[in-house]
C-alpha positions as CSV (number, residue, x, y, z in Angstrom):
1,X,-0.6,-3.7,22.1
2,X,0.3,-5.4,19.0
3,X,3.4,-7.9,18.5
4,X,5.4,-9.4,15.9
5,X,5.5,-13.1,16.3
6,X,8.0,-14.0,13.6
7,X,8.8,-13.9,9.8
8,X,9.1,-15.5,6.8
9,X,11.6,-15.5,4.4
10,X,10.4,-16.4,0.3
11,X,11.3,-16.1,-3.3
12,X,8.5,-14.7,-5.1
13,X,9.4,-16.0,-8.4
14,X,6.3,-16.7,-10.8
15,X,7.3,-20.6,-11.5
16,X,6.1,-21.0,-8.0
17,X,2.3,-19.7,-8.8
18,X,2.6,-22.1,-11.9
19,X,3.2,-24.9,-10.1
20,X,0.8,-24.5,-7.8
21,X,-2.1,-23.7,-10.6
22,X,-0.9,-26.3,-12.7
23,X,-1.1,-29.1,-10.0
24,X,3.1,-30.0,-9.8
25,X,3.0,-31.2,-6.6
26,X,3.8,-34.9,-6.9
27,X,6.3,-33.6,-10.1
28,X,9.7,-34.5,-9.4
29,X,10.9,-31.4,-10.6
30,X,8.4,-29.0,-8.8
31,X,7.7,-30.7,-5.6
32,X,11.0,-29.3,-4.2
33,X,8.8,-26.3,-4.0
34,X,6.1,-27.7,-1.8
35,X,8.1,-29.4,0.3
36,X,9.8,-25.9,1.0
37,X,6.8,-23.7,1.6
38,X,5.1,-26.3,4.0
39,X,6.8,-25.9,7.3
40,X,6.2,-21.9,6.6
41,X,2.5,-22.7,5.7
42,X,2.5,-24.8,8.7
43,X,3.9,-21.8,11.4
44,X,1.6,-19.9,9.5
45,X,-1.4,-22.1,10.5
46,X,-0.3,-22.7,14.0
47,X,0.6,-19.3,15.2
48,X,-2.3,-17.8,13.5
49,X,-1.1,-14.0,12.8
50,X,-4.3,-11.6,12.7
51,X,-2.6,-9.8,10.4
52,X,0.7,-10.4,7.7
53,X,2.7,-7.0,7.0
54,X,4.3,-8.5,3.0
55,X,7.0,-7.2,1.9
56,X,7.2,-7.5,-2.1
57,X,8.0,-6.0,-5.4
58,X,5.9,-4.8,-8.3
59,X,6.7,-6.3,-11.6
60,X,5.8,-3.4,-13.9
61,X,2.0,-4.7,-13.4
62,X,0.1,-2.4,-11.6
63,X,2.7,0.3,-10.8
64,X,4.4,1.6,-14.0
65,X,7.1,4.3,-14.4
66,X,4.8,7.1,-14.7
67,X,5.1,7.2,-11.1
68,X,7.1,4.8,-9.1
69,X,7.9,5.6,-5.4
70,X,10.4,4.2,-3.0
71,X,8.3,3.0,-1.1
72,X,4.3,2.1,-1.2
73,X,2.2,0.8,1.5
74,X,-1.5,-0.5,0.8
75,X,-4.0,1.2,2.9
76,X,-7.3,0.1,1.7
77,X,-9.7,-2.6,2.5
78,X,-8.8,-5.0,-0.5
79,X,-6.0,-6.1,-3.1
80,X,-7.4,-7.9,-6.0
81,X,-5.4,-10.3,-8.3
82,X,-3.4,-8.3,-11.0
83,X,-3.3,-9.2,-14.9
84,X,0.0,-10.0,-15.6
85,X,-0.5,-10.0,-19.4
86,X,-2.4,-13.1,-19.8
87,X,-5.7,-13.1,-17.9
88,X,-5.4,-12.9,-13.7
89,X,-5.1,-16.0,-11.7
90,X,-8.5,-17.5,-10.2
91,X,-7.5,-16.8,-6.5
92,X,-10.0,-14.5,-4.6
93,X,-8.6,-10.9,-3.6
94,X,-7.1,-10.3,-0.3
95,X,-8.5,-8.6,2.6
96,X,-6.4,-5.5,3.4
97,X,-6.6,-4.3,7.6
98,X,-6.6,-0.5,6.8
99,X,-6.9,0.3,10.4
100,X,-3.4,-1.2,10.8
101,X,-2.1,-0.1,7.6
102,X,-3.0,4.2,8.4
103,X,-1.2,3.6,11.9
104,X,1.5,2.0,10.7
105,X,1.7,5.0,7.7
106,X,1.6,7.6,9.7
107,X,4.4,6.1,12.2
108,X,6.8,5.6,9.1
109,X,6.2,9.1,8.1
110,X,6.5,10.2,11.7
111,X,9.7,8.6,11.6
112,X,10.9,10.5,8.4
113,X,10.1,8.2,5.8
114,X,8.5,10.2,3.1
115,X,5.9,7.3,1.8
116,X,3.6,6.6,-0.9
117,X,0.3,5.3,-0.1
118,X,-1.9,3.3,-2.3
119,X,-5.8,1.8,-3.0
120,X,-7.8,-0.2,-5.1
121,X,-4.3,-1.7,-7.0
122,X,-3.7,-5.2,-8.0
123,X,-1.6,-7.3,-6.2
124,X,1.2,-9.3,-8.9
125,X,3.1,-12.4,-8.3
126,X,5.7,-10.7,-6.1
127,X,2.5,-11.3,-3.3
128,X,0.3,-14.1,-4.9
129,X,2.5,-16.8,-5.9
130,X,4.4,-17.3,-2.8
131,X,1.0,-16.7,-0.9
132,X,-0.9,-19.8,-2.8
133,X,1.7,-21.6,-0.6
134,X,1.6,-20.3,2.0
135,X,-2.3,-20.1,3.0
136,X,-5.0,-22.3,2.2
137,X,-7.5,-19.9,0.6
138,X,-11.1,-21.4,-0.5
139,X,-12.9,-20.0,-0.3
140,X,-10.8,-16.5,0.8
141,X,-7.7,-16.0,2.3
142,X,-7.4,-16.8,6.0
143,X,-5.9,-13.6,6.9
144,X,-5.9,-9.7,5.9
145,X,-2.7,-8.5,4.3
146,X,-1.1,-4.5,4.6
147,X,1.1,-4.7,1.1
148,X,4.5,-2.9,0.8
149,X,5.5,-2.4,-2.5
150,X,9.3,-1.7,-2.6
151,X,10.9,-0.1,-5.8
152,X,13.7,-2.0,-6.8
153,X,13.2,-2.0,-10.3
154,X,14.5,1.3,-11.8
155,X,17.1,3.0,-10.3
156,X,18.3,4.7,-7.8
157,X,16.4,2.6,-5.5
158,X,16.7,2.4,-1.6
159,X,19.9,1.7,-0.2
160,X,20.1,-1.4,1.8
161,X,20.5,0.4,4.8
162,X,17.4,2.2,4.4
163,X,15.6,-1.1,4.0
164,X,17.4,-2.0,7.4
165,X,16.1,1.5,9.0
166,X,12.5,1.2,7.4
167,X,12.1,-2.5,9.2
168,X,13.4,-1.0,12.8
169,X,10.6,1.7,12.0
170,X,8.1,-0.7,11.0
171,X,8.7,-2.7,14.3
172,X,8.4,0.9,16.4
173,X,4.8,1.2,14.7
174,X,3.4,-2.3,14.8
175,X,4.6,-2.1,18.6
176,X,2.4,1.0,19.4
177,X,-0.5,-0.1,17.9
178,X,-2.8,-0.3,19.8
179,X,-5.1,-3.5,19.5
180,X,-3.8,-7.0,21.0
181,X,-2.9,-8.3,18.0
182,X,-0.3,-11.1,16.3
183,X,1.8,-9.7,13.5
184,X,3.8,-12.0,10.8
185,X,5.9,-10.5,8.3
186,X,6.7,-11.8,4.9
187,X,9.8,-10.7,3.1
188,X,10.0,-11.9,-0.7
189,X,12.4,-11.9,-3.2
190,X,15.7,-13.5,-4.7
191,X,17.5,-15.5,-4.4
192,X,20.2,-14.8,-6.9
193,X,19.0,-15.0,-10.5
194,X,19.1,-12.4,-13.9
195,X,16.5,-11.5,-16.3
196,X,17.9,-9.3,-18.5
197,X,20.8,-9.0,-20.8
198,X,23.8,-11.7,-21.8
199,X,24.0,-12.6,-18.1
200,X,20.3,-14.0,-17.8
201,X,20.0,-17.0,-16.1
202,X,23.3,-16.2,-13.9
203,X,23.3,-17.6,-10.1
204,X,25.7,-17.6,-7.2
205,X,24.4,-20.6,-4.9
206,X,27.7,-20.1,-2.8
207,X,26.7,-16.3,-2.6
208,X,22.8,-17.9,-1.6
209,X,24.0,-19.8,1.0
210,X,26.1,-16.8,2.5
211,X,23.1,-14.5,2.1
212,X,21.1,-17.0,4.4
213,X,23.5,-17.2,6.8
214,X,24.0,-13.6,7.4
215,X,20.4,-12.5,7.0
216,X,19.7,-14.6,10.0
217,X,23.3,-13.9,12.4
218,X,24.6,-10.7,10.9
219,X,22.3,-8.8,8.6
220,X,24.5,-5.3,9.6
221,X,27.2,-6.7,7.2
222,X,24.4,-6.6,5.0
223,X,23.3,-3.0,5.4
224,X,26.7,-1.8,3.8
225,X,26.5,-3.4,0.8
226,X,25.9,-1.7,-2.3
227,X,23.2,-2.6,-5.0
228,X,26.5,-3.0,-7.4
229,X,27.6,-5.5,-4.8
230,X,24.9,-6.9,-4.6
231,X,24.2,-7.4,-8.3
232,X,27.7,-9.0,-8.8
233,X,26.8,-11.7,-6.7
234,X,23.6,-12.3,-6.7
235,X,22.3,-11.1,-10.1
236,X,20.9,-8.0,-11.7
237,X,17.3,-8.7,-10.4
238,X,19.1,-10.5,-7.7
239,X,19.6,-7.6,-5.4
240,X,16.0,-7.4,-4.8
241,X,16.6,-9.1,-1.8
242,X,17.2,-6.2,0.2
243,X,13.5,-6.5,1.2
244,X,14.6,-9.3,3.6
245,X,16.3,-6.7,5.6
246,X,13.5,-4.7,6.0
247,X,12.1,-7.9,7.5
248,X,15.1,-8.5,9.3
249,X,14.9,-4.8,10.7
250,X,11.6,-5.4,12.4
251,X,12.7,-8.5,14.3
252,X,14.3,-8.5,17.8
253,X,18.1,-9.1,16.9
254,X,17.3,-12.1,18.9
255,X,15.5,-14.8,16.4
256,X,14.9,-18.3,16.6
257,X,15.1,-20.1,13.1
258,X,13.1,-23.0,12.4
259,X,13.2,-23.9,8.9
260,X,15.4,-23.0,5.9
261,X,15.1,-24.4,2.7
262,X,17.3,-24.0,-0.8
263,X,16.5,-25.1,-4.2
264,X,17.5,-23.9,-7.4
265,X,15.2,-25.6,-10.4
266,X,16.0,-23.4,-13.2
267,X,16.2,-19.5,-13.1
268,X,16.1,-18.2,-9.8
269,X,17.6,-19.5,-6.1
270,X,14.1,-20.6,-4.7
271,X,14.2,-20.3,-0.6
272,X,12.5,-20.5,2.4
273,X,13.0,-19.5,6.0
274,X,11.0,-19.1,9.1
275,X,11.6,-17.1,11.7
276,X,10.5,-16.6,15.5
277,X,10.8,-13.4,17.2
278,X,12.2,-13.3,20.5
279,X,11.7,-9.8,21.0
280,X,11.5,-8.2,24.9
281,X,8.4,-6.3,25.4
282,X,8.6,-2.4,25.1
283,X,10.5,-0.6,28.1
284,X,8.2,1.7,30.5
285,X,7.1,4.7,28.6
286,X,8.8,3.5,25.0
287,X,5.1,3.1,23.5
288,X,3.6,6.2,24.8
289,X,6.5,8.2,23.4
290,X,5.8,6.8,20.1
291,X,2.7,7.4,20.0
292,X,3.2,11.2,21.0
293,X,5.5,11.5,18.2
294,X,3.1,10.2,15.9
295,X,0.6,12.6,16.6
296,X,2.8,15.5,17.3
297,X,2.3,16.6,13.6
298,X,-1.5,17.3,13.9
299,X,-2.1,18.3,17.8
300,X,-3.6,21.2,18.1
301,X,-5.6,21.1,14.9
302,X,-8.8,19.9,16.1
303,X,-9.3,23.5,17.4
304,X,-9.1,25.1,14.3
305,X,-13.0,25.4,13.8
306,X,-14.3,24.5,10.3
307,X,-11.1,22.8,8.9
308,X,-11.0,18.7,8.4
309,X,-7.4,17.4,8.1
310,X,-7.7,14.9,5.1
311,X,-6.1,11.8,7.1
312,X,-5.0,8.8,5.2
313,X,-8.7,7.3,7.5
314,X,-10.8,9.7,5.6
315,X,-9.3,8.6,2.7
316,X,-10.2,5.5,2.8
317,X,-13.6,5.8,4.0
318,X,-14.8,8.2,1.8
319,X,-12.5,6.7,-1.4
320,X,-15.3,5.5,-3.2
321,X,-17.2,9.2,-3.4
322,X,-13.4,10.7,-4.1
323,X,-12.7,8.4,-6.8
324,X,-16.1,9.4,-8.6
325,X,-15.1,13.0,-8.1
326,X,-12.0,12.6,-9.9
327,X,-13.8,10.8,-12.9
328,X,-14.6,14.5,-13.7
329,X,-10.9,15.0,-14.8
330,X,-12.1,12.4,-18.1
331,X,-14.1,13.4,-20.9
332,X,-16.6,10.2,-21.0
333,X,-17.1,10.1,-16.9
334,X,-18.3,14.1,-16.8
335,X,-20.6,13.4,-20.3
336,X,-22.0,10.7,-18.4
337,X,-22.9,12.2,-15.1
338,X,-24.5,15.3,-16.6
339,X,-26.4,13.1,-19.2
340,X,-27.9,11.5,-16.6
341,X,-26.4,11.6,-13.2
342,X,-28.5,8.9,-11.4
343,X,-27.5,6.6,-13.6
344,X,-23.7,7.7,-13.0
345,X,-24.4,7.1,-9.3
346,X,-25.8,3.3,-9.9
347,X,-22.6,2.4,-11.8
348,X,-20.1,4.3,-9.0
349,X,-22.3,2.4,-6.7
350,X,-22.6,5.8,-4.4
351,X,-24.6,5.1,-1.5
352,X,-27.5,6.6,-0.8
353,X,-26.3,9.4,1.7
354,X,-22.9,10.3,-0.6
355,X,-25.9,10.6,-4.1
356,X,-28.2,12.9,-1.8
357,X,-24.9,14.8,-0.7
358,X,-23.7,15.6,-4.6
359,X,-27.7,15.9,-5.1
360,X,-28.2,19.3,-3.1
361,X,-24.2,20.0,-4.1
362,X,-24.2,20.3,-0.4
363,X,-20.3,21.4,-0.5
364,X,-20.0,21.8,3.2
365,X,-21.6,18.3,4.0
366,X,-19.4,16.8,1.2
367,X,-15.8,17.9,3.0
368,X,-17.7,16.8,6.4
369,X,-17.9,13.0,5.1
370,X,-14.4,13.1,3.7
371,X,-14.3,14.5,0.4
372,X,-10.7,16.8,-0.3
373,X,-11.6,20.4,-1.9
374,X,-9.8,19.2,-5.0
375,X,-12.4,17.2,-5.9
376,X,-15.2,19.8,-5.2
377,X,-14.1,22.1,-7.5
378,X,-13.4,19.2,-10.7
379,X,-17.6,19.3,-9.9
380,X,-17.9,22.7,-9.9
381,X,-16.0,22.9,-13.2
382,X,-18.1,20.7,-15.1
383,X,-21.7,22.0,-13.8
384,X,-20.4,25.5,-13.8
385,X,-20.2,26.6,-10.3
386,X,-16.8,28.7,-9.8
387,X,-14.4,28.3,-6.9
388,X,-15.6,31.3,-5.3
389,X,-19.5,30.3,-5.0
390,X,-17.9,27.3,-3.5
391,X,-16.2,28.8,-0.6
392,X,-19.3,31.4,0.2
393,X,-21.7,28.2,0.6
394,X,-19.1,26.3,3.0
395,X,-18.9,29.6,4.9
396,X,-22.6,29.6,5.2
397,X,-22.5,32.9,3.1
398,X,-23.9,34.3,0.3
399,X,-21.5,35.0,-2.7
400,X,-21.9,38.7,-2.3
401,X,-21.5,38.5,1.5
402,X,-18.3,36.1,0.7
403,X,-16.8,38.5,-1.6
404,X,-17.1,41.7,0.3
405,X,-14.6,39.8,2.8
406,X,-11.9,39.4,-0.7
407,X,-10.0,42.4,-2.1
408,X,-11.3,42.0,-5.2
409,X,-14.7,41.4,-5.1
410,X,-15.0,41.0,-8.6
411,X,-12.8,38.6,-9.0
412,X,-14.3,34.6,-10.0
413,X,-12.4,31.8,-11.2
414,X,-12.9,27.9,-11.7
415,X,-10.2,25.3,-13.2
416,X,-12.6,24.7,-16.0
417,X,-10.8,23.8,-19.0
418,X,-12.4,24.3,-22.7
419,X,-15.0,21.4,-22.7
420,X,-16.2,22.5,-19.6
421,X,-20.1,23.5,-18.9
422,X,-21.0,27.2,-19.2
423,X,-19.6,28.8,-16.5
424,X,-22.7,30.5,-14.8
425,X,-20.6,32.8,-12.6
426,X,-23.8,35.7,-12.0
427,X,-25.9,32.6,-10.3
428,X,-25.5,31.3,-6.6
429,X,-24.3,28.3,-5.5
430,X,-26.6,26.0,-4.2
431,X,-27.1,27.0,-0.4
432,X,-25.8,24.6,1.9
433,X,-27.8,22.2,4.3
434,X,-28.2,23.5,7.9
């Protein structure tokens, strides 16, 4: 069963990254920093988590407003360094630990969290610059990483006592996993500072050192406030630092802290905190009940012969073969793969079994390994194969045969739009492998 060893608790603002890339550490205006972020590097190294669980903020880098959730957890098996407008930073990408990550999804959904889930996205400053701190990481980063990305930048955004609920969630899922493992979490964000408007550069260090102390004895008192409250006295961007209480949610309300550190160097209250969880171990029973709760929503269906759930798993594995499906959906990607579709495959970097499946359009094999229909019939659109012929080869069938079981056997349709191949509809489908 896994555990949560302990937190810690960081400002993720970018002058930390910048000192570290730019060598500040023996400059008396930046080694404050360092000398805050070792004792945390320190726990880090001596406890030695198998996994961190990060709690962080986009910064309008790789998530944008075209859609921005709640909440966002990283599923997939790595986080590269995001472009923040002027060229990434040279630090390698992070391993993710998706088989954590999808258990600990499909408990918060269990729970009634209605979450986002994301791949192959960048990770920004809100993870990386308190990170270079806090791990030693040539050449790679000691440790996997499952990202949550918390929307706190266009409002409404979650409630504090949401955050509160989400972390006594997360610990219910971390705590039924489960593979021995060591869990840390990292809550980022704040201290009080403004970006924006005729209050930037605004702080509250009396309302900083008030935060710390509750956070740590009374984070309740915390859950009621309001992000107006919040904003008064910490700052606009400020009351970002409801992401603590998601950490604080997932502790045992009986901690241990071990280090705490303040500094404020220019536009943001830059802190530190570490700490140990001195949580009981689950009651008789409490991890079994979980566990049926999380799979409540799916028992049964493995008896429904012929039908593949598409489970945040399968989407990861078969992401790769998904994502080259969905390049259908753009004009050069489809002119591409029917001007010469081996060559398509090389730069998708298909393997060798996912090319021979598109190959024989083997449409039954190709939901087998993890493919969703949605993507099957973007491919049908643009070699001009309708929906139709699509079902009768998954059913084994022949079209006719398929379409005497319709009640209107005439009737054949595709989602091709007006670039699309010809649309072939008096041909068969490629039969399916047996």
């Amino acid at each position: 069963m896994a555990r949560i060893i302990g937190a810690v608790a960081c400002s993720h603002t970018p002058t930390i990254g910048f000192a570290y890339d730019k060598a500040k550490q023996q400059d008396p205006v930046w080694s404050p920093i360092f000398e805050a972020f070792e004792p945390a590097r320190r726990w880090l190294e001596d406890s030695r988590p198998d996994a961190l669980f990060f709690i962080y903020n986009d910064h309008v880098s790789s998530f944008f407003f075209d859609h921005y959730s709640a909440f966002s957890l990283g599923v997939g098996e790595q986080h590269a360094v995001a472009d923040e407008g002027g060229g990434a930073r040279d630090l390698p990408a992070l391993a993710g630990h998706p088989a954590l990550a999808q258990h600990i999804g499909r408990s918060l959904v269990a729970d009634e969290f209605d979450m986002s889930f994301f791949q192959d996205r960048a990770l920004d400053h809100g993870v990386f610059s308190p990170l270079s701190l806090l791990c030693a990481h040539e050449p790679a980063w000691p440790v996997p990483v499952i990202p949550l990305q918390v929307g706190v930048l266009q409002s409404p955004v979650p409630s504090a006592r949401r955050c509160w609920r989400l972390g006594q969630a997360l610990r219910r899922a971390i705590e039924s996993y489960p593979e021995d493992l060591k869990v840390a979490i990292v809550a980022t964000g704040g201290l009080s500072h403004q970006v924006h408007g005729e209050r930037a550069g605004f702080n509250n260090t009396g309302w900083d050192a008030q935060f710390l102390e509750l956070i740590e004895n009374d984070p309740v008192r915390l859950t009621e406030m309001t992000q107006a409250e919040l904003a008064t006295l910490g700052g606009a961007e400020g009351a970002e630092v409801i992401m603590w209480l998601v950490m604080r949610g997932a502790l045992s309300s009986n901690i241990r802290k071990t280090h705490q550190s303040y500094y404020l160097p220019s536009m943001t209250g830059i802190a530190t905190a570490v700490y140990e969880n001195l949580a009981s171990p689950p009651a008789a029973g409490e991890v079994q009940r979980h566990r049926r709760h999380m799979d409540e929503p799916l028992a049964g269906i493995e008896a429904l012969e012929g039908t593949y759930p598409f489970t945040l798993e399968t989407s990861v594995r078969a992401y790769r073969l998904n994502r080259f499906l969905h390049g259908m959906t753009r004009p050069a990607h489809r002119a591409a793969f029917l001007a010469d579709p081996e060559s398509a495959f090389e730069t998708a970097a298909l393997t060798e079994q996912e090319r021979d499946l598109l190959r024989r359009r083997d449409w039954r094999g190709l939901i087998r390994y993890g493919v969703i229909f949605f993507m099957l019939e973007k491919l049908g659109a643009v070699i001009g194969v309708s929906n139709l012929h699509i079902y009768a080869a998954m059913r084994g069938q022949t079209l006719e045969a398929f379409q005497q079981t319709r009640n209107a056997p005439g009737a054949l349709y595709s989602v091709a739009g007006k670039d699309a191949a010809p649309q072939a509809w008096d041909k068969a489908a490629t039969p399916p492998a047996r």
